[in-house]
N, C-alpha and C positions, 0 to 999 in steps of 0.2 A: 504494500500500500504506500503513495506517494507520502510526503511526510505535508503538501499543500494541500492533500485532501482531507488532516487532522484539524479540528477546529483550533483557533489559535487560545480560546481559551483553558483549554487540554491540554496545548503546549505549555502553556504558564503554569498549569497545578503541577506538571511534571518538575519543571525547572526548580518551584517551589520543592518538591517530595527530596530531590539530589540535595539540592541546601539544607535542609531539613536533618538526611542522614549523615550528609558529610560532618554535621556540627556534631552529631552523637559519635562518630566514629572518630572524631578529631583528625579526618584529614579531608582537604578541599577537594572535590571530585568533580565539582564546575564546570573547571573545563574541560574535561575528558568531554571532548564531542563523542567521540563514540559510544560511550555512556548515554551522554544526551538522546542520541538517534536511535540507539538500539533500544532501548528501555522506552522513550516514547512511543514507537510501533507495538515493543510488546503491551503495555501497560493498556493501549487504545482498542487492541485485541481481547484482550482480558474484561477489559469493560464490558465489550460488545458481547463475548463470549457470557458472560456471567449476567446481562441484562437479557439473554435468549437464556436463560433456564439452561446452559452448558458447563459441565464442568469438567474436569479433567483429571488426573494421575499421575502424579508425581514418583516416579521407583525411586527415585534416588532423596523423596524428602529425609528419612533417618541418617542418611549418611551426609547428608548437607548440614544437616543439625547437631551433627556430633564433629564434623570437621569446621564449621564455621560457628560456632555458637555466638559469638559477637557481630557477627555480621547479618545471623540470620535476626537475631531476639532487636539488632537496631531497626532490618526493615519490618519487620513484624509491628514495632509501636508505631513506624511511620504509616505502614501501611492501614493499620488499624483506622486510624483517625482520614487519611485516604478515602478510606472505601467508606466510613461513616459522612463525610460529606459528599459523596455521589449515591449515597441509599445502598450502598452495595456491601453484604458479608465477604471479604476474600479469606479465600479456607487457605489452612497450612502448607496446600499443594502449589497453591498459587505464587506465598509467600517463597517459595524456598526456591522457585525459578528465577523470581526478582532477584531471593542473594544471590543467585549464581553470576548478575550482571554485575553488582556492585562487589562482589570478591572478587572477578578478572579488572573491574578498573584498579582495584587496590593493586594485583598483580604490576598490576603496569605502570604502579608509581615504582616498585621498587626495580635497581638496579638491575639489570639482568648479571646473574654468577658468574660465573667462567674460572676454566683449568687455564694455565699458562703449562704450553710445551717446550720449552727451552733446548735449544739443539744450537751447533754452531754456526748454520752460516742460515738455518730458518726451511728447511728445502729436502728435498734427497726422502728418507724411509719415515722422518715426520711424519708425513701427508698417510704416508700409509697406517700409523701407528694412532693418528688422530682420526681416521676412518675408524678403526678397528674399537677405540674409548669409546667413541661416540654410539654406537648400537648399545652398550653396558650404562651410558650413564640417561639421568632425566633427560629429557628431551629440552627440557628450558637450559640444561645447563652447558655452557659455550664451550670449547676448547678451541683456545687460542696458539698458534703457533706463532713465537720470535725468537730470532735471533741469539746467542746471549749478546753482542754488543748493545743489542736495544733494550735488555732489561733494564737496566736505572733507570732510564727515561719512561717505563712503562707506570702506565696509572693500575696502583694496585687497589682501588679501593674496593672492587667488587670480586677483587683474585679470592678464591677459598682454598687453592691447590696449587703450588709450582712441582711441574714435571721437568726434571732436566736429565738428559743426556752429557753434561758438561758437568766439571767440577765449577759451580756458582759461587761469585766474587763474595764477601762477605757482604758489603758497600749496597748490596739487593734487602738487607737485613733493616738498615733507618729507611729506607725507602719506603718498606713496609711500615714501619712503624707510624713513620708520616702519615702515612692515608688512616690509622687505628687498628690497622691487622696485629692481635696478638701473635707473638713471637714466642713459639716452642724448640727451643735449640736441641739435639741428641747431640752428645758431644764426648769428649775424654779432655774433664775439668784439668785430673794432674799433666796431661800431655801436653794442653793448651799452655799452663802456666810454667813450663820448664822449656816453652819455644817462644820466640818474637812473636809478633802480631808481624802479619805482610799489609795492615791495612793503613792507611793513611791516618785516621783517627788514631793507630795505637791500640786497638780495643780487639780484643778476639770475641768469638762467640758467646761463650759465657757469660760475657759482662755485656753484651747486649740484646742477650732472648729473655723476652719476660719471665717464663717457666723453664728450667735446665730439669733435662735427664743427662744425670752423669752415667757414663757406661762403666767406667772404674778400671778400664783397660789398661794397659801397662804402656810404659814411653813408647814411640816408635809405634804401636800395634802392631804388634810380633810378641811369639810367648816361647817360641822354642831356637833355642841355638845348636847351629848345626858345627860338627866337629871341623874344623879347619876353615870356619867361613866365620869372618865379622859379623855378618848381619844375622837379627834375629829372622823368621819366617813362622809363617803361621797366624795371621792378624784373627784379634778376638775382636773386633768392633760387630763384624758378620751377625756370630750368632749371638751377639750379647744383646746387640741393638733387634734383632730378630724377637730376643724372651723378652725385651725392656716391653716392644711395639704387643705382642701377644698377654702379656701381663694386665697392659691397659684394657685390652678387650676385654678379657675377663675380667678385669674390676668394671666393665662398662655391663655387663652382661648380667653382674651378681645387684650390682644397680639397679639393670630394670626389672630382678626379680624380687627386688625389695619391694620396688613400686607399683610391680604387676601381682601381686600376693602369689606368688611360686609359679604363676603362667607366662613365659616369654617366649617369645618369638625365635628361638634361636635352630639356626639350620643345624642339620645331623649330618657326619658324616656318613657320604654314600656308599663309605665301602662297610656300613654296618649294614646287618637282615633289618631291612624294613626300612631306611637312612630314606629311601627315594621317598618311597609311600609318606613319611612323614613330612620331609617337605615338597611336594608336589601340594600337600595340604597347607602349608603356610605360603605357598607361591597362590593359590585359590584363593586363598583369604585376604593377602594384603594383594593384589594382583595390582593393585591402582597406584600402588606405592613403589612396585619392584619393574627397574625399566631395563631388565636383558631373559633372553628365556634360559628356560630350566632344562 
């Protein structure tokens, strides 16, 4: 339906309704035209539909209500008072369509995410490597390939991920910090501090990642010396940084079982009797959450 064939007084109670919720939601939604346009045709439809004795079915109202509860319960009040001054009941079904327009404009204030693929010259098995992320991760979420020369210069404020192929300058580390990116350093605190800093500041890792895991590794990373040879061989950074990174899981894991009263989502290995079967059932369940197949 053309939007010059909605009465213009229509257009105004919409205009109104946007103002209305953006003030509950505290953020301005105004000018999202495409809020505007979209939600007028729907909203003009919904009239018409609900003024002819039509109503309609919502599948997805429970899980709109349990994924947006602040977005659905603001247009719920706005709509309520809505539909009371056009004589019109709009049911829960109705409602929960409407959040679905005002959650994608919210979407769209925010920054789109994005991986940084870090490689040297930006080019060559990248392209292929950032094919390959790309099927495994959300679909909103971006993977950027640069450079490393262009990193400092890069705007990290929306980075949630650096992937590098390259040993990364420290210098990448305030860069972050600049934009508000917390900084988690994995490092070998005694190793840093019995070598130079190569950085211009002076400063090694340690002394500027907000959160350190120290790995407690030995100088050098090497643990075993070989007969007639100087150097040590055998680096423990490998598998220490390996239990440090799997440590966290499970304390992320024993977390959400705090929080979930003993029910958590956690995949099985599949080389256990039954490992698939059980998650093929959590791939079911969150399906809408999980973005590569099983």
């Amino acid at each position: 339906m053309p939007r010059a064939k909605i009465p213009a007084t229509f257009q105004i109670k919409v205009k109104k309704l946007i103002a209305t919720i953006s003030r509950s939601l505290q953020v301005d939604l105004t000018p999202d035209q495409q809020l505007a346009n979209d939600l007028l045709l729907h909203l003009y439809q919904t009239v018409c539909r609900l003024q002819a004795k039509t109503t309609v079915i919502n599948p997805l109202l429970t899980e709109i209500k349990n994924h947006y509860p602040q977005s659905c319960g603001c247009v719920w009040y706005a709509l309520r008072e809505f539909g009371q001054a056009n004589y019109l009941k709009i049911a829960d079904d109705e409602i929960a369509f409407v959040t679905l327009h005002f959650q994608a404009a919210l979407e769209r204030q925010q920054p789109q995410k994005k991986i940084l693929f870090v490689c040297p010259h930006g080019v060559g098995t990248s392209s292929l490597i950032q094919a390959q992320l790309q099927h495994l991760l959300p679909r909103d979420l971006k993977i950027q390939i640069i450079s490393q020369a262009n990193l400092a210069q890069q705007d990290l404020t929306a980075v949630i991920l650096i992937i590098s192929t390259v040993k990364l300058p420290v210098q990448a580390v305030p860069v972050a910090q600049s934009k508000g990116v917390q900084i988690i350093g994995l490092t070998n605190v005694s190793y840093s501090q019995a070598v130079a800093s190569r950085h211009a500041s002076g400063k090694r890792l340690f002394e500027i990642a907000d959160l350190v895991l120290d790995n407690h590794g030995s100088i050098g990373d090497a643990a075993c010396q070989l007969q007639g040879a100087p150097q040590k061989v055998g680096p423990t950074s490998t598998v220490i940084g390996a239990a440090i990174l799997n440590n966290i899981v499970v304390e992320a894991c024993q977390r959400l079982v705090q929080r979930s009263d003993g029910d958590a989502p956690v995949f099985y290995s599949t080389n256990l009797d039954g490992g698939d079967a059980q998650n093929q059932h959590l791939m079911q369940e969150y399906q809408g959450m999980i973005h590569y197949r099983f």
